[in-house]
Legacy VTK file of the C-alpha trace (Angstrom):
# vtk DataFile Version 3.0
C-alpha trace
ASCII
DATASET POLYDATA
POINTS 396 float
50.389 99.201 101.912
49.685 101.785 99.201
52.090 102.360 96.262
53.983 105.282 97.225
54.717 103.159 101.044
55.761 100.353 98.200
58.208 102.063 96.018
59.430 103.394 99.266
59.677 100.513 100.621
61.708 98.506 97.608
64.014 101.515 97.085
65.313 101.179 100.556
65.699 97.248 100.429
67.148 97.962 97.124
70.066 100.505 98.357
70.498 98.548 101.338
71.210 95.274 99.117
73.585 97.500 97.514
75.480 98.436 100.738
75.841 94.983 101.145
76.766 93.989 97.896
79.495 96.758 97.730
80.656 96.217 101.199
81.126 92.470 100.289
83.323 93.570 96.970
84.952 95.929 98.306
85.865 93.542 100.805
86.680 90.975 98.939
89.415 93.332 96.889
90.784 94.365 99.907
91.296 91.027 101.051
92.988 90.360 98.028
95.499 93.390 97.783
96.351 92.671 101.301
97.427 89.161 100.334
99.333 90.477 97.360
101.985 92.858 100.073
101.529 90.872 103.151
104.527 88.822 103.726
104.120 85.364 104.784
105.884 84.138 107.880
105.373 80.831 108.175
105.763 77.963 105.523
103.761 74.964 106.544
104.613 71.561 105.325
103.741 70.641 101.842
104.964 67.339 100.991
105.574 63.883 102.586
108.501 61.685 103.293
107.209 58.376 102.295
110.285 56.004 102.100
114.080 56.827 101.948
116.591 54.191 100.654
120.352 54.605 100.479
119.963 56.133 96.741
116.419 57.181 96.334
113.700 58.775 98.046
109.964 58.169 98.032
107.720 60.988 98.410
104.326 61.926 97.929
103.550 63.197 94.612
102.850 67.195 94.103
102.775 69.730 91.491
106.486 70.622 92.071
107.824 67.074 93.412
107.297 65.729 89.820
108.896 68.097 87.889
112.329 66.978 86.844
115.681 69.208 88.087
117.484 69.427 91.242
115.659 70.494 94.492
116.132 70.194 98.108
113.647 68.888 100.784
113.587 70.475 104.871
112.239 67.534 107.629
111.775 67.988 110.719
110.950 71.872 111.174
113.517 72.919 109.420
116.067 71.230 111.433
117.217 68.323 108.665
117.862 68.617 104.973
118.322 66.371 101.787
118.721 66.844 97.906
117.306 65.212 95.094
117.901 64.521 91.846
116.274 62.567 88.707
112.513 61.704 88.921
113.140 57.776 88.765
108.866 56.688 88.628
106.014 58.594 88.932
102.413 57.451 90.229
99.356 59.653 90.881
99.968 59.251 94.423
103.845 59.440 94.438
107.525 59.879 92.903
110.486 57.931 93.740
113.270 60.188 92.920
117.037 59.986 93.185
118.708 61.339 96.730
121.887 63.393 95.902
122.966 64.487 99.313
122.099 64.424 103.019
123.009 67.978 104.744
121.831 67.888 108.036
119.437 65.149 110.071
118.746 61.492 109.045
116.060 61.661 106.475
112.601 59.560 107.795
109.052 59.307 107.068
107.084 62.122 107.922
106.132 65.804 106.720
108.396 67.819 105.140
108.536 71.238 102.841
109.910 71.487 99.783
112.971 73.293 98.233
113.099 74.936 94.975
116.240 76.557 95.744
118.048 73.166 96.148
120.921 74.230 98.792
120.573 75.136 102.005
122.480 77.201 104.287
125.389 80.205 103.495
128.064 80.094 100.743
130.155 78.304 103.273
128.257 75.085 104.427
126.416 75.142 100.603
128.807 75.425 98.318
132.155 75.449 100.188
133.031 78.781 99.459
134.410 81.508 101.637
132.026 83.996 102.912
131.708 87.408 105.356
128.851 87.922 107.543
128.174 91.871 106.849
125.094 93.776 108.327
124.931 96.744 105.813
122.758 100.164 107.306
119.516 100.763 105.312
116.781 103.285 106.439
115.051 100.413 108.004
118.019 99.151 110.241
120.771 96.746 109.117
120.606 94.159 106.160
121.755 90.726 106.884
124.345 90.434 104.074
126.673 87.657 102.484
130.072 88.617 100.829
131.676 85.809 98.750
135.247 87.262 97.842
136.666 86.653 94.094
138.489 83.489 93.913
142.365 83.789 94.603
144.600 85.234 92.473
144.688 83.924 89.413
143.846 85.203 85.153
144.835 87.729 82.818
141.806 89.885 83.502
141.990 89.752 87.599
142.269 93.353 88.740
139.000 94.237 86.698
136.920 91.491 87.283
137.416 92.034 90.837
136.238 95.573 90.612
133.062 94.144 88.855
130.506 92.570 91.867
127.660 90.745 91.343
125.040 92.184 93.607
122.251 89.560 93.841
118.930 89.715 95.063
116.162 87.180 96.333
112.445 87.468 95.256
109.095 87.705 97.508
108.662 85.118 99.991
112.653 84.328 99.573
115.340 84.269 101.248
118.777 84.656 100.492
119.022 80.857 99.778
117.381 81.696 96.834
120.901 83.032 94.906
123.140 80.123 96.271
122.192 78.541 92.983
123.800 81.384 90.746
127.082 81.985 92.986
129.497 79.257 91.651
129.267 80.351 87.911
129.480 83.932 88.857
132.378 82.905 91.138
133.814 81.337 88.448
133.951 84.398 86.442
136.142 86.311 89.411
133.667 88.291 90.157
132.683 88.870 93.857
129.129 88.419 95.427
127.470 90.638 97.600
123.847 88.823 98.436
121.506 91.611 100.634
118.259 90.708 102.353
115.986 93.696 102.063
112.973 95.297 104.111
110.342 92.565 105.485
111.823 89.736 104.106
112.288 87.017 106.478
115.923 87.832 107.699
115.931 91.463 107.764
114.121 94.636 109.728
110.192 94.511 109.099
109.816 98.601 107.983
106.280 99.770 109.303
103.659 98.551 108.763
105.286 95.691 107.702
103.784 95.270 103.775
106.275 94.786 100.683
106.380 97.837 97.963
106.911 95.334 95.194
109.696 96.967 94.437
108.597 100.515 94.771
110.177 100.617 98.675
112.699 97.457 98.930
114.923 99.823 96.064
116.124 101.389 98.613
117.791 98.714 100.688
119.769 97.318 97.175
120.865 101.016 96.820
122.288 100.263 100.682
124.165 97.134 99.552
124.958 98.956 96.236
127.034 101.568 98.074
128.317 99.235 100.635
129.971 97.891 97.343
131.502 100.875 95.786
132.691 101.596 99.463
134.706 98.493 98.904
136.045 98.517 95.761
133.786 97.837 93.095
133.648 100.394 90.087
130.644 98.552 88.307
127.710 96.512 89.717
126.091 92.929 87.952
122.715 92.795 88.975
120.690 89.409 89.424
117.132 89.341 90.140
114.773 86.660 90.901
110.981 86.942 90.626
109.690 90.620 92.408
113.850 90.910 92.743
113.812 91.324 89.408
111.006 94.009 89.937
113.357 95.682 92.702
116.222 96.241 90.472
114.484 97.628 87.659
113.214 99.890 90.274
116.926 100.712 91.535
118.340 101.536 88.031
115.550 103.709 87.262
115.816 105.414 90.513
118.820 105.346 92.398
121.767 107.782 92.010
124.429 104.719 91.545
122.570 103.595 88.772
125.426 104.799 86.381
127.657 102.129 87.914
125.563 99.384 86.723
126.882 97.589 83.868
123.951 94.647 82.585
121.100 92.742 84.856
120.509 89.304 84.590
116.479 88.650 85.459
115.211 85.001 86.269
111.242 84.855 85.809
111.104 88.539 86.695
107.818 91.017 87.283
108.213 93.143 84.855
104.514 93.933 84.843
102.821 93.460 88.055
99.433 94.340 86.208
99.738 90.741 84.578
101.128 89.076 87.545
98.209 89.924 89.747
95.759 89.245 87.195
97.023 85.888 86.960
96.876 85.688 90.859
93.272 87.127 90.849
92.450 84.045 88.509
94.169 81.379 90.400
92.635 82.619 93.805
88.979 82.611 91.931
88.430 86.103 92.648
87.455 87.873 89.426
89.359 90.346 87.563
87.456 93.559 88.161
87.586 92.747 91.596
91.500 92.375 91.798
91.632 95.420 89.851
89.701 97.606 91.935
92.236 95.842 94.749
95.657 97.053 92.935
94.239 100.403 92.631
93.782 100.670 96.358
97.114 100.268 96.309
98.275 103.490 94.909
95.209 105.543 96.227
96.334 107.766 98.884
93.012 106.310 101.013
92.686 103.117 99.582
96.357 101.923 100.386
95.424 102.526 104.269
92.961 99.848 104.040
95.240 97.538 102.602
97.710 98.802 105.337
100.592 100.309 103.301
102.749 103.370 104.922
102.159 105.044 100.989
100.703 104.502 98.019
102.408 101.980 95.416
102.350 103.061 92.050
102.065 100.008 89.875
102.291 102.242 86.045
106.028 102.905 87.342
106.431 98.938 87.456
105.444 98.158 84.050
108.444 97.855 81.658
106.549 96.305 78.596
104.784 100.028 78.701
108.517 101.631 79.514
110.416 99.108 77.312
111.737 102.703 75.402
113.369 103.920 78.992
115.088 100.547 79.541
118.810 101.582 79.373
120.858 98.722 80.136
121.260 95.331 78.792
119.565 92.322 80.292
119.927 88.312 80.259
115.825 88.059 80.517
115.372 84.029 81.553
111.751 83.083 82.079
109.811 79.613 81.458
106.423 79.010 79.187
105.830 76.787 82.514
106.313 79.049 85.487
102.548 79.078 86.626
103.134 82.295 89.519
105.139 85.016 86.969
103.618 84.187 83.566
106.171 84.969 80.639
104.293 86.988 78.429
105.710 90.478 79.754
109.056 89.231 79.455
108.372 88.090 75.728
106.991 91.316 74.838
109.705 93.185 76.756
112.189 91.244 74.541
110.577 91.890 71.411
110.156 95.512 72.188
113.976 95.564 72.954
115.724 93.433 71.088
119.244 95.890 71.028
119.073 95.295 74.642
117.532 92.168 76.200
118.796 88.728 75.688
115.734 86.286 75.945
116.150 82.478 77.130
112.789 80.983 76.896
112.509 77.045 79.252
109.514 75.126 78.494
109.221 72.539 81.828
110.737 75.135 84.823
108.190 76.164 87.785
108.548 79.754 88.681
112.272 80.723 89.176
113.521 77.007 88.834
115.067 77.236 85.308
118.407 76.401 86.967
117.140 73.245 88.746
115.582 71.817 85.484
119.192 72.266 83.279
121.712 74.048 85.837
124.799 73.383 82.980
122.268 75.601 80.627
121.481 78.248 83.436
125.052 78.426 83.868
126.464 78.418 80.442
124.200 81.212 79.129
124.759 83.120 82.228
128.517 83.143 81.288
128.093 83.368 78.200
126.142 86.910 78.665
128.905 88.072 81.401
131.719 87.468 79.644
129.905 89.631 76.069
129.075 92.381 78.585
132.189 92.830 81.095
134.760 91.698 78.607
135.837 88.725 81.229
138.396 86.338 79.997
137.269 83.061 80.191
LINES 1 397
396 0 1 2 3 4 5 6 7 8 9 10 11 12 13 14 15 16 17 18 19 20 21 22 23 24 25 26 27 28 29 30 31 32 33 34 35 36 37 38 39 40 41 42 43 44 45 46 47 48 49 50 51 52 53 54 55 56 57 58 59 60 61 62 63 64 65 66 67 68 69 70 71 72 73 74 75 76 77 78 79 80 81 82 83 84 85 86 87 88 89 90 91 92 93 94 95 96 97 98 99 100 101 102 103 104 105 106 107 108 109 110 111 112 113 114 115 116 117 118 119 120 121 122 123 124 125 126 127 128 129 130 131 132 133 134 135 136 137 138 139 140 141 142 143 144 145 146 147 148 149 150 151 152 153 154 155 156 157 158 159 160 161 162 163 164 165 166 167 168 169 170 171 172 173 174 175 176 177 178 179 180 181 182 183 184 185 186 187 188 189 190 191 192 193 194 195 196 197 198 199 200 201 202 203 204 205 206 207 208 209 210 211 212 213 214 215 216 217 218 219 220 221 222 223 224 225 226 227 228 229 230 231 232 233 234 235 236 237 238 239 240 241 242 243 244 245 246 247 248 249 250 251 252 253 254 255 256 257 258 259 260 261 262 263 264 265 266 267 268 269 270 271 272 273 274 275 276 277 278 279 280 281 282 283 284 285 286 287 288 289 290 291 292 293 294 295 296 297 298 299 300 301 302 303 304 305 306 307 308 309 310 311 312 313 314 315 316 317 318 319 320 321 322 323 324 325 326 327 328 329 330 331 332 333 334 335 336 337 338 339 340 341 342 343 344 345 346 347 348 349 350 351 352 353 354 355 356 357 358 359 360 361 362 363 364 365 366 367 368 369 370 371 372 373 374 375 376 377 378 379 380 381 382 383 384 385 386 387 388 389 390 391 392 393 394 395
C-alpha cells in the first residue's frame, strides 16, 4: 500500500471511529435526558419484611430504612400498609424499628416498598379529616383533586382565614400522598386545602407525549386548581411545594395571571436550579458531566428535545432562581436538608443568602430528600406555623 492509499486509509478509519464515538455520546446524553422527563410508572419493591412482632418490625436494612423519623411501608402490591416509628437496633444487614400503626392487611414476611410519605390513602382514611373528591378542568383533561374544608366554626380570625387556601402540590414521581403530611398543621391554622395532581403524574391525564416540563408545562394545571379556588371563595392562595413542586410553583408565580393572589410559598427540598440537580444526577448515574450537559441542552433545542421526546423545548435558564434571586417577589419558608442526597441544598442556601428580605431558611442535617417532616414532624410543623401565622396575620 503506498502512502497516499495509507493516509487515506487512516483518515477514513479515523472519521469513522469518530461516528462511532459521537453516536455513542450522543447516545448516551440522550439516554440520560430522557430519564430526567420520563415518568416512572411502576415502583418495584425495595425493601423486605423480615419479622413483625406486636410492637416492632424487622426489616432489611437500606439507605432510607435506617434513617430515623416516621415512614410508612406498602406489602403485598400495594394492597396492605403499616407505619413505623423509632429505629430500635441497627445491623449491616437489618433494623428493628418500632410499628406505629397497621392501616390495611396483616403485616408478614415478604417484599415490600417503602414510604417516605408515612400515610397512606385521602385526608379521610389518613388523617380523619373531611374531604371532597373534585376533578378540576386543565388543558390536559381533569385533575384528580382533594378539598379539605377549614375546620368548623370557631376563632376570632375565621372569615379571613377561610378566604386564605393552601394550595399544595406533590413533587416528581409523587403522588398526592405526598402533602398528607403538611395538612393537619395547615388545618389547624383554618385554612382550607386544595391538593391537585397535575399532567403525567400518576393519577392524572398523561399530556402528549407523555414527558414532565419540570415545571415549565405542569404550571399550567396549578393555575387550573388556582382558579378552581378563587371560583370558590378564596381571595389569597398559600402555596406548598415539594421537590420539582417546588419548581412548578415558582414557575406559576412567575407566569400565571393569578399570581397577584398569592400571598407567601412554603418550599420543602425544592429545585430551584435544575442545572445543579441534574448535575448531581449525572454523577450519581456515572455518566459524566459534559455528557449530561450536552443532554439538558437537548432539552431546550427545538431539534434536540424531539429526540428526547418532548412536545417543546424546556428552557432550563427560566428555572434557575439562584440566577433570578432579584425577580423573586414573594416571601418563602425555604426548608431543605444538608442530607437530602436527590435535591442537594446548595441552591437553596444561596437563594437564601441572596434574599434574605424574603426567604426564611430552615436548614435539617439527617432528612433524605423531602423527609424533613418525618425526621422532627413537631419542628416541620411548628416553623410552618410559625411562618403562616407572620405572613397571613392568623390568630393562633
Amino acid at each position: 500500500m503506498n502512502g497516499r492509499r495509507a493516509a487515506l486509509v487512516g483518515a477514513v478509519a479515523t472519521t469513522a471511529a469518530a461516528t462511532v464515538t459521537g453516536a455513542v455520546l450522543t447516545a448516551t446524553a440522550v439516554s440520560f435526558a430522557r430519564a430526567v422527563v420520563t415518568p416512572r410508572r411502576h415502583k418495584p419493591d425495595d425493601v423486605e419484611v423480615l419479622q413483625v412482632g406486636p410492637r416492632r418490625v424487622v426489616l432489611s436494612a437500606t439507605a432510607d430504612s435506617v434513617v430515623p423519623g416516621r415512614y410508612g411501608v406498602w406489602t403485598d402490591g400495594g394492597r396492605g400498609h403499616f407505619r413505623v416509628g423509632r429505629v430500635l437496633e441497627v445491623t449491616p444487614e437489618r433494623v428493628t424499628r418500632e410499628l406505629l400503626g397497621v392501616d390495611a392487611g396483616t403485616p408478614a414476611p415478604g417484599h415490600a416498598r417503602w414510604n417516605q410519605y408515612y400515610y397512606a390513602g385521602d385526608p379521610t382514611t389518613a388523617l380523619g379529616l373531611e374531604h371532597e373528591d373534585l376533578t378540576i378542568t386543565s388543558a390536559v383533561g381533569d385533575l384528580p383533586c382533594w378539598f379539605v374544608p377549614a375546620p368548623a366554626a370557631g376563632g376570632a380570625a375565621e372569615q379571613e382565614d377561610r378566604d386564605t387556601w393552601a394550595l399544595l402540590v406533590h413533587g416528581r414521581g409523587a403522588t398526592r400522598e405526598e402533602a398528607l403530611r403538611a395538612i393537619p398543621v395547615l388545618h389547624g391554622l383554618g385554612l382550607p386545602c386544595l391538593v391537585p395532581s397535575y399532567r403525567n403524574d400518576a393519577e392524572a391525564p398523561e399530556a402528549r407525549p407523555g414527558r414532565y416540563g419540570l415545571g415549565d408545562t405542569e404550571w399550567r394545571d396549578v393555575e387550573a386548581a388556582a382558579r378552581h379556588a378563587l371560583d370558590h371563595g378564596a381571595r389569597r392562595l398559600l402555596v406548598v411545594g415539594w421537590s420539582m413542586g417546588g419548581a412548578i410553583l415558582l414557575q406559576f408565580v412567575a407566569r400565571s395571571d393569578l399570581a397577584g393572589t398569592v400571598v407567601a410559598l412554603v418550599l420543602d427540598g425544592p429545585v430551584v436550579d435544575w442545572y445543579d440537580v441534574l448535575d448531581h444526577q449525572a454523577r450519581r448515574r456515572g455518566v459524566p458531566i459534559r455528557l449530561g450537559r450536552y443532554g439538558l441542552q437537548l432539552l431546550g433545542h427545538p431539534l434536540g428535545r424531539r429526540l428526547v421526546g418532548l412536545e417543546g423545548p424546556v428552557d432550563l435558564r427560566t428555572m434557575d432562581w439562584v440566577t433570578r434571586a432579584e425577580e423573586l417577589l414573594l416571601p418563602v419558608l425555604l426548608l431543605h436538608s444538608d442530607a437530602d442526597d436527590y435535591v442537594p441544598s446548595g441552591p437553596s442556601q444561596r437563594l437564601a443568602q441572596a434574599r434574605p428580605d424574603l426567604v426564611t431558611y430552615v436548614a435539617s442535617s439527617t432528612a433524605r430528600h423531602t423527609k424533613e417532616w418525618n425526621v422532627d414532624p413537631a419542628r416541620w410543623e411548628s416553623e410552618v406555623a410559625e411562618f403562616v401565622r407572620s405572613k397571613l396575620e392568623v390568630v393562633p
